[in-house]
C-alpha positions as CSV (number, residue, x, y, z in Angstrom):
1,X,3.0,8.7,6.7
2,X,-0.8,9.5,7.2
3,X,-3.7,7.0,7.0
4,X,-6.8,8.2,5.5
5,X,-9.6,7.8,8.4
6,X,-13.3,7.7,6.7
7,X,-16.2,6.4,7.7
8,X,-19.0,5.5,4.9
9,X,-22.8,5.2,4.6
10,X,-25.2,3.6,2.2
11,X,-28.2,5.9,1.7
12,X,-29.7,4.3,-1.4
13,X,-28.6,1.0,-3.2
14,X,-26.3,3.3,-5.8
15,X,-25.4,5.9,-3.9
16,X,-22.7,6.0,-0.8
17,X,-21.4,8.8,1.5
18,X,-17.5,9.2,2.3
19,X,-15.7,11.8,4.9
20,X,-12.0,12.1,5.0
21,X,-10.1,14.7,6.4
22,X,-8.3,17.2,4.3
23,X,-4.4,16.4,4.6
24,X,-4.9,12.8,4.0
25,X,-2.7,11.4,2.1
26,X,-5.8,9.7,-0.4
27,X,-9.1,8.7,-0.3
28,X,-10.9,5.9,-2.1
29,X,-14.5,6.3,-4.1
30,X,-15.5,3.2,-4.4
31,X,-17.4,1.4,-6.9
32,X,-18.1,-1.9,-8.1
33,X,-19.5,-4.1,-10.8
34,X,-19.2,-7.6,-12.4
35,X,-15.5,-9.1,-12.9
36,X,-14.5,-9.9,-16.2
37,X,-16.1,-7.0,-18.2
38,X,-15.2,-6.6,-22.1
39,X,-12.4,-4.2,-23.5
40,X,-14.8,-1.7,-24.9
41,X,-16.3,-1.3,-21.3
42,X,-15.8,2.9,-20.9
43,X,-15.3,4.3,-17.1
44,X,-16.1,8.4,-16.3
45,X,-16.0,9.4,-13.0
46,X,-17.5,12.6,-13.1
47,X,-18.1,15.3,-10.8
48,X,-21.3,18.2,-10.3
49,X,-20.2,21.9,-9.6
50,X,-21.8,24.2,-11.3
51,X,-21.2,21.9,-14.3
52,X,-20.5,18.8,-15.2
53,X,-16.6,17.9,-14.3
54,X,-14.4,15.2,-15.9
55,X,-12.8,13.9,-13.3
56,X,-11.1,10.7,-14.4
57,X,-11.8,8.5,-17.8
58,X,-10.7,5.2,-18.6
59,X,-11.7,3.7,-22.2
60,X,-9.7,1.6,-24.8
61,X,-8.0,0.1,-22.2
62,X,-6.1,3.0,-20.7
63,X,-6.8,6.2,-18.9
64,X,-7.8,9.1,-20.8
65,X,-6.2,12.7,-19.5
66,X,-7.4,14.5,-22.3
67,X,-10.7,16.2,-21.0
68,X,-9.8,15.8,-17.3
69,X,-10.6,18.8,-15.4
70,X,-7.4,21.0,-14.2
71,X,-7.8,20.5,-10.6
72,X,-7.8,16.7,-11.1
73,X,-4.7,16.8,-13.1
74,X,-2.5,14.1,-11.6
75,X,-4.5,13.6,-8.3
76,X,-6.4,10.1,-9.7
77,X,-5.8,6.5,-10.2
78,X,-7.9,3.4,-11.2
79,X,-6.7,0.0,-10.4
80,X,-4.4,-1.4,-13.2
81,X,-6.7,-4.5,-13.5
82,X,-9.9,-3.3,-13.2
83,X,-11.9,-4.5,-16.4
84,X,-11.1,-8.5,-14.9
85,X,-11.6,-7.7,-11.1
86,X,-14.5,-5.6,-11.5
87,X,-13.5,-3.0,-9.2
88,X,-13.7,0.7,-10.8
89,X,-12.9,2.3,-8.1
90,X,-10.9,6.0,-7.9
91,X,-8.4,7.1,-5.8
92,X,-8.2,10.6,-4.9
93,X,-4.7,12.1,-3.9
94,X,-4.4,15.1,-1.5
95,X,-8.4,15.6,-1.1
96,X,-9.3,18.8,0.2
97,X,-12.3,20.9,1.1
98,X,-12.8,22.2,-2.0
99,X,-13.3,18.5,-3.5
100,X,-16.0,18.2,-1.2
101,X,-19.6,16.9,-4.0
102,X,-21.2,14.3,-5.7
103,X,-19.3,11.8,-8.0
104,X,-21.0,9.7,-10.2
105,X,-18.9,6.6,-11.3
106,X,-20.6,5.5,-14.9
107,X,-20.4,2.7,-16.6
108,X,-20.4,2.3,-20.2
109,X,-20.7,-1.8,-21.5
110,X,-22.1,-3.1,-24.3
111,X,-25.5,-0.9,-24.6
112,X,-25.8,-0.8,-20.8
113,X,-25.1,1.8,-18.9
114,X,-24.2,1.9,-14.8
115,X,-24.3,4.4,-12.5
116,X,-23.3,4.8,-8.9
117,X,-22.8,7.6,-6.7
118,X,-20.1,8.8,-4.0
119,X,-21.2,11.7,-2.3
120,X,-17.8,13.2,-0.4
121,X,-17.0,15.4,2.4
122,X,-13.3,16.4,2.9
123,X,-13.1,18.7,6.6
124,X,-10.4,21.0,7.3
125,X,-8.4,19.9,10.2
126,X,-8.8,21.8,13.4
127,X,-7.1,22.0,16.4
128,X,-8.9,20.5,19.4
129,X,-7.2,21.8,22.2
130,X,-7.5,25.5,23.4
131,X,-4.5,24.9,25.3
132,X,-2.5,23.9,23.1
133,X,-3.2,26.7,20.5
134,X,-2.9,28.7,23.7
135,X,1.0,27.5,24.4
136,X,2.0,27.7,20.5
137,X,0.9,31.0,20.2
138,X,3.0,32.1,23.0
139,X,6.0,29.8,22.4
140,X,5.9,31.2,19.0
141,X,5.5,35.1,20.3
142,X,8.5,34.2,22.5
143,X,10.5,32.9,19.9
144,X,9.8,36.2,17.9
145,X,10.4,38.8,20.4
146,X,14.2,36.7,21.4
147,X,15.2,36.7,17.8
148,X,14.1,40.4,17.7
149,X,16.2,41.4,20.8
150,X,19.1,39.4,19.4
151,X,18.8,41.0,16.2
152,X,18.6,44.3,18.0
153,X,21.5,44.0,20.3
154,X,25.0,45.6,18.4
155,X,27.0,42.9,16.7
156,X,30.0,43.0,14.4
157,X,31.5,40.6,11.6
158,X,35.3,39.6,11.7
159,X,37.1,37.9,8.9
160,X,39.8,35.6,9.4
């Protein structure tokens, strides 16, 4: 099992920076309002690349798949309860570098409308030891060059 490491900072009163490493299992944007907020209350987390992304929608009281954006497609999750607790947060399965951006978590209730922002940053995962890239690279080179010589040597089938 892998734990999601991240660290957070607050750089405005609506907007927060997250950084996870890619191969974790999930990652939470958080976001968080009043408790109790009425059944016509609409969520959109949405996402900035070029255009504007759909990246998970909850309205009617249920989520909404229908104009999620492909590379989202089952990778998000709300809280089941989150109209009575207040907290809107996403989960994001899997992240990777390429879900690196902005997200803006909007609130739709009544005539009012929320915003807060979650600006992410996935990183690839590195090896930190030269020596140890060192020592795969050969144990895997000798691994190779035995199979080859085994594989080169005559052999023959018998069947019994």
């Amino acid at each position: 099992m892998q734990f999601c490491l991240f660290c957070f900072t607050v750089l405005s009163d609506q907007e927060l920076k997250l950084e996870v490493v890619e191969g974790s299992e999930s990652v939470i944007l958080p976001c968080k309002t009043i408790p109790d907020l009425p059944e016509d209350t609409t969520v959109e987390w949405t996402r900035f690349d070029r255009e504007i992304m759909m990246v998970h929608e909850y309205s009617n009281g249920t989520d909404q798949f229908k104009n999620q954006d492909d590379r989202y497609c089952g990778r998000t999750k709300m809280n089941k309860d989150l109209l009575r607790t207040g907290d809107l947060s996403l989960t994001l399965i899997y992240p990777t570098e390429r879900d690196s951006g902005g997200y803006i978590c909007t609130i739709y209730r009544d005539k009012d409308i929320q915003k807060q922002k979650v600006v992410l940053q996935v990183k690839g995962q590195t090896c930190q030891s030269p020596k140890m890239m060192l020592f795969l690279y050969f144990s895997t080179e000798q691994f190779f060059q035995r199979q080859q010589m085994i594989i080169q040597q005559p052999f023959s089938v018998s069947f019994k």
